[in-house]
N, CA, C and O of each residue as an XYZ file, in Angstrom:
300
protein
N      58.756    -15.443      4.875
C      57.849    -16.110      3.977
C      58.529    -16.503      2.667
O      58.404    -17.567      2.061
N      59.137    -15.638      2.406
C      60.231    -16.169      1.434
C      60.921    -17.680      1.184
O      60.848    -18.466      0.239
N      61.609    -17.715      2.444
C      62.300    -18.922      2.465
C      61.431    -19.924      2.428
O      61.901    -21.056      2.313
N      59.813    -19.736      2.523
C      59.218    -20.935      2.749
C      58.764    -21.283      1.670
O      58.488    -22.450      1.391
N      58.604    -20.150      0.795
C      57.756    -20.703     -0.552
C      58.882    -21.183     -1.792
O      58.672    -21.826     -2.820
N      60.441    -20.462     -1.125
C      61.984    -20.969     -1.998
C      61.765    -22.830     -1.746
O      61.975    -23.619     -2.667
N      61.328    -23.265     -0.381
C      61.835    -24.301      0.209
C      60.002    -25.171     -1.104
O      60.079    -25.977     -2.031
N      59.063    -24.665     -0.667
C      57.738    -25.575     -1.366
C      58.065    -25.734     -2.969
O      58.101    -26.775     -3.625
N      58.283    -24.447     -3.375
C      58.425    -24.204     -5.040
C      59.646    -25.399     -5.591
O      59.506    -26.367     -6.338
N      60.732    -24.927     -4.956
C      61.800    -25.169     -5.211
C      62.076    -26.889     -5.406
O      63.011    -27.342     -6.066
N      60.667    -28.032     -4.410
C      60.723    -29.011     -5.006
C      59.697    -29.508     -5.635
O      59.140    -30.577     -5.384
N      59.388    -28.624     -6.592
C      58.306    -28.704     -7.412
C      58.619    -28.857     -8.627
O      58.441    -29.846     -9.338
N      59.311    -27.406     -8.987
C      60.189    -27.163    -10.360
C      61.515    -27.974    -10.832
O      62.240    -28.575    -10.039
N      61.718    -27.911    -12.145
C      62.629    -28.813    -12.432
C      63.850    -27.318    -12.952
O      64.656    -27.341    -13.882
N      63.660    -26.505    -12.265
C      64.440    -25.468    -12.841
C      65.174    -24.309    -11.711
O      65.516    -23.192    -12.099
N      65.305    -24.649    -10.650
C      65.107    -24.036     -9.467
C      65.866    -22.644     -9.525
O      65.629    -21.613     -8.896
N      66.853    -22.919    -10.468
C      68.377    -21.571    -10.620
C      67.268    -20.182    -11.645
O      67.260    -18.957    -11.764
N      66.793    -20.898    -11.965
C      65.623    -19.810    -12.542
C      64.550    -19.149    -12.273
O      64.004    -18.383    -13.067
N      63.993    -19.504    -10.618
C      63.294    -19.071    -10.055
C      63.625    -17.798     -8.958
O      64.542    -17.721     -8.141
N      62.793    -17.066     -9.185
C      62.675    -15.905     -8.950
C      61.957    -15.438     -7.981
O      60.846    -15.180     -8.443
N      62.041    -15.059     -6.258
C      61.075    -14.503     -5.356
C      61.168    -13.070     -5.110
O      62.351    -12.731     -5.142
N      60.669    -12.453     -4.962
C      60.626    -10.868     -4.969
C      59.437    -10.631     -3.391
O      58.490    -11.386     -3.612
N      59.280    -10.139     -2.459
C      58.519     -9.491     -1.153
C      58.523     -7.840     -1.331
O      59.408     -7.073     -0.951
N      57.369     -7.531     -1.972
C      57.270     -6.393     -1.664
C      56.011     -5.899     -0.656
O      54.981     -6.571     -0.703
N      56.067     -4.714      0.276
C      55.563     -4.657      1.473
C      54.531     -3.142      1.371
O      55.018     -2.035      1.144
N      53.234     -3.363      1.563
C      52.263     -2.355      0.895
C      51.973     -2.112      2.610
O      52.516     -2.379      3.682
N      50.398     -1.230      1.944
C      49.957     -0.467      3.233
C      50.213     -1.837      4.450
O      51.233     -2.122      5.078
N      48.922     -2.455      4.453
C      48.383     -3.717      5.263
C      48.455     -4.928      4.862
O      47.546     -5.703      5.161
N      49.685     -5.409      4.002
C      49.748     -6.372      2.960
C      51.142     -6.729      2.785
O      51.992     -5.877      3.047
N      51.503     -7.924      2.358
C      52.786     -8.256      1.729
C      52.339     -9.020      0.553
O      51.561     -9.973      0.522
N      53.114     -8.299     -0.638
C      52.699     -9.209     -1.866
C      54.128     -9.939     -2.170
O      55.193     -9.332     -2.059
N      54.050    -11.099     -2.504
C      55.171    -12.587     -2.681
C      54.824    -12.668     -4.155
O      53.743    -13.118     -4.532
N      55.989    -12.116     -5.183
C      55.451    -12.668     -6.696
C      56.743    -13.540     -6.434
O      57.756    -13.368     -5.756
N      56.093    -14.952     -7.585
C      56.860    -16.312     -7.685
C      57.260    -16.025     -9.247
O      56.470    -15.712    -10.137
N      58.373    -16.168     -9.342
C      58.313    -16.241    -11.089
C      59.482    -17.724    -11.156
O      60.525    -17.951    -10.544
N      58.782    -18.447    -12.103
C      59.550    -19.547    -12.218
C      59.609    -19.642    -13.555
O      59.078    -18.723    -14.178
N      60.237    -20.720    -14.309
C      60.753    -21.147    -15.928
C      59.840    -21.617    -16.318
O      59.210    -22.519    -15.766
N      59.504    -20.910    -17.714
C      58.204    -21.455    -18.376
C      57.823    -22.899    -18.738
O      56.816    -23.268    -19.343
N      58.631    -23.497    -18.344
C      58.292    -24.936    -18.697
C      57.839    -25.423    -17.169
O      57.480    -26.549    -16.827
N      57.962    -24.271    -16.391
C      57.612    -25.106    -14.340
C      56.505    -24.541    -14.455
O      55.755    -25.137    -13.682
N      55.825    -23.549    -15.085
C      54.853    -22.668    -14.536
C      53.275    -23.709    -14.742
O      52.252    -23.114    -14.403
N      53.118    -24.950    -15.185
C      52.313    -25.748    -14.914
C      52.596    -26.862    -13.729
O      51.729    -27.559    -13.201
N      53.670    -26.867    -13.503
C      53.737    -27.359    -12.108
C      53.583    -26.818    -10.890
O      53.234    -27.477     -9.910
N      53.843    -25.532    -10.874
C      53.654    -24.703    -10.219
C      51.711    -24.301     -9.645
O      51.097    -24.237     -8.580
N      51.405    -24.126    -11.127
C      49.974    -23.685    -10.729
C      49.166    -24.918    -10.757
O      47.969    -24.780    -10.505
N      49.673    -26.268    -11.055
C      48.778    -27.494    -10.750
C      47.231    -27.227    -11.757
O      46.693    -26.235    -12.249
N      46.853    -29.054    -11.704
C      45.464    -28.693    -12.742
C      44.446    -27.894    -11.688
O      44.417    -28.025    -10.464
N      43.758    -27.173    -12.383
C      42.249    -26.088    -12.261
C      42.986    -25.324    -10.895
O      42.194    -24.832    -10.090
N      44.682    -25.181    -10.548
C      45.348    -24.000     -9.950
C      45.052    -24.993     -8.379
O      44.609    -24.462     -7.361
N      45.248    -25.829     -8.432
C      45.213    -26.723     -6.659
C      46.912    -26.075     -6.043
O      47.090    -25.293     -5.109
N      48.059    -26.775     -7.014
C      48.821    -26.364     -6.115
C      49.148    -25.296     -5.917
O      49.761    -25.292     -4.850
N      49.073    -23.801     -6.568
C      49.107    -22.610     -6.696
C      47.788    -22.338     -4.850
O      48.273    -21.987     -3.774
N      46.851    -22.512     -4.973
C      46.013    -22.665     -4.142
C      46.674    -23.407     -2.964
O      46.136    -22.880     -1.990
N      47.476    -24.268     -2.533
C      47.667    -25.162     -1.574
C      49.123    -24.053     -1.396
O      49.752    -24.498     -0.436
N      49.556    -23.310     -1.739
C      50.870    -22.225     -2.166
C      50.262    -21.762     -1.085
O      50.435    -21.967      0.116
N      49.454    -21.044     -1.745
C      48.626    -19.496     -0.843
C      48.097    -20.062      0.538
O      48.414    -19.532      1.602
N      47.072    -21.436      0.441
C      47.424    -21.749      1.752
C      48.235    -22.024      3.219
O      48.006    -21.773      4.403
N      49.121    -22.566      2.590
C      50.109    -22.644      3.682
C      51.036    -21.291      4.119
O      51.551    -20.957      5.186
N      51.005    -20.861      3.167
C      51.774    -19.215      3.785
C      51.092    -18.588      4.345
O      51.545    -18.089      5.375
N      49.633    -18.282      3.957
C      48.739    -17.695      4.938
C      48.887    -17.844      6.268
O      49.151    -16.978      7.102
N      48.575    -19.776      6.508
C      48.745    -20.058      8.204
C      49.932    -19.834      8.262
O      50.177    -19.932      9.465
N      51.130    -19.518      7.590
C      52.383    -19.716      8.476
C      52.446    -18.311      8.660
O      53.218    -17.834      9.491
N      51.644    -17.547      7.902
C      51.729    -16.126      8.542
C      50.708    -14.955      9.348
O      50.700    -13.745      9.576
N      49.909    -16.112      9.596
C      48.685    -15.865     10.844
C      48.873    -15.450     12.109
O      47.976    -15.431     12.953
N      50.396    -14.993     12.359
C      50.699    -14.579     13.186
C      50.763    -12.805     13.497
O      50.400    -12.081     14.425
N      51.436    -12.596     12.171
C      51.578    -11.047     11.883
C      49.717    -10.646     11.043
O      48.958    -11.188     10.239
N      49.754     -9.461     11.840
C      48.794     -8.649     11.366
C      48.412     -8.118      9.864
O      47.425     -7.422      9.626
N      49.574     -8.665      8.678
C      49.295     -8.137      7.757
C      48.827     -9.299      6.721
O      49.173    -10.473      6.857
N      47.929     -8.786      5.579
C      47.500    -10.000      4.732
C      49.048    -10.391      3.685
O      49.832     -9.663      3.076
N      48.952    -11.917      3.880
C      49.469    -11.944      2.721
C      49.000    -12.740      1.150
O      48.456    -13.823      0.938
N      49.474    -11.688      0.248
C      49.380    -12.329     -1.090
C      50.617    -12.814     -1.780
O      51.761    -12.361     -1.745
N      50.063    -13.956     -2.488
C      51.335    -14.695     -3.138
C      50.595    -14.618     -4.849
O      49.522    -15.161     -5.109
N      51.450    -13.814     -5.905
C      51.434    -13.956     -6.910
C      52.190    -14.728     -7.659
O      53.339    -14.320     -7.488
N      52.195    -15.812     -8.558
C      52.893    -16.567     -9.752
C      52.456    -15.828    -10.891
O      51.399    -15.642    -11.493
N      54.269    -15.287    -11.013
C      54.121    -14.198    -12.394
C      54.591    -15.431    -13.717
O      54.622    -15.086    -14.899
């Protein structure tokens, strides 16, 4: 899931060497924090949070396979 949100983010931001993915792995859960350069972090979360939202979507289905939820945080 990683590589997928390196590959979405990554042509979003105008800062990519500064972005930051971290997977950490809980009970029934994987949490994905995004940290990108403060000048991306409105590109990132899009107006009223669409592309932040369209983020979380697509990783979800791409990870509808495995049994565990995932969450994607933008720190």
């Amino acid at each position: 899931m990683k590589e997928l949100i390196q590959v979405i983010a990554g042509a979003l931001v105008d800062h990519p060497e500064a972005m930051v993915i971290t997977e950490k792995e809980k009970e029934n859960a994987i949490v994905i924090e995004l940290k990108v350069h403060e000048s991306d972090m409105g590109k990132v979360i899009g107006k009223q949070g669409r592309i932040a939202k369209a983020i979380r979507t697509v990783v979800k289905a791409a990870a509808s396979r495995e049994e565990k939820k995932i969450i994607v945080d933008i720190v």
